[in-house]
Steps between C-alpha positions, in 0.01 A plus 500: 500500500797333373713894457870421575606719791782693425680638831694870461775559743405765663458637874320761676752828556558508922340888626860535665824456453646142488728240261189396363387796295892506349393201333154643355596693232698195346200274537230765345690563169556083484054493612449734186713325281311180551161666549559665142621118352167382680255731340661455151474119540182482595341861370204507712199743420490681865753469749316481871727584801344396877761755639805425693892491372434191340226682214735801448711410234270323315303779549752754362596313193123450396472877543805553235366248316169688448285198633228604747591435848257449781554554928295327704626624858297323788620730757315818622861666435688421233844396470846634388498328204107555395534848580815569209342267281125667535605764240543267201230273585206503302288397748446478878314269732479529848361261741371857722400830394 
């Protein structure tokens, strides 16, 4: 569609303890930064997230922002990051009931 992709450096957080997640909190606040530069760039009218680490800041910032978000989460269980970001959404799709 000729939308230039905009990567965010961001990773999913490891469920135990490693090096890995020492680096996470570093790489979130620098994904939100950029997420928040993103969205006032281009101000879009909705913001859709298809779940995973990758949507969440985007996600978040639209949320501050006061632009309506959408989840689309294509599992029957939904994920870390869908689940903390399902309270600010304004709406909800789910691939199962």
């Amino acid at each position: 569609a000729g939308y230039k992709i905009e990567g965010l450096w961001i990773s999913g957080i490891q469920r135990r303890l490693t090096a890995k997640n020492l680096l996470f909190p570093v790489k979130l606040v620098k994904s939100l930064w950029k997420a928040r530069d993103i969205i006032k760039k281009f101000q879009p009218d909705v913001v859709i997230g298809t779940g995973g680490f990758a949507s969440g800041p985007l996600l978040q910032m639209a949320n501050r922002e006061n632009i309506p978000t959408l989840i689309q989460e294509q599992n029957s269980y939904p994920g870390i990051t869908n689940k903390l970001l399902a309270k600010g959404a304004n709406t909800i799709c789910t691939a199962y009931p």
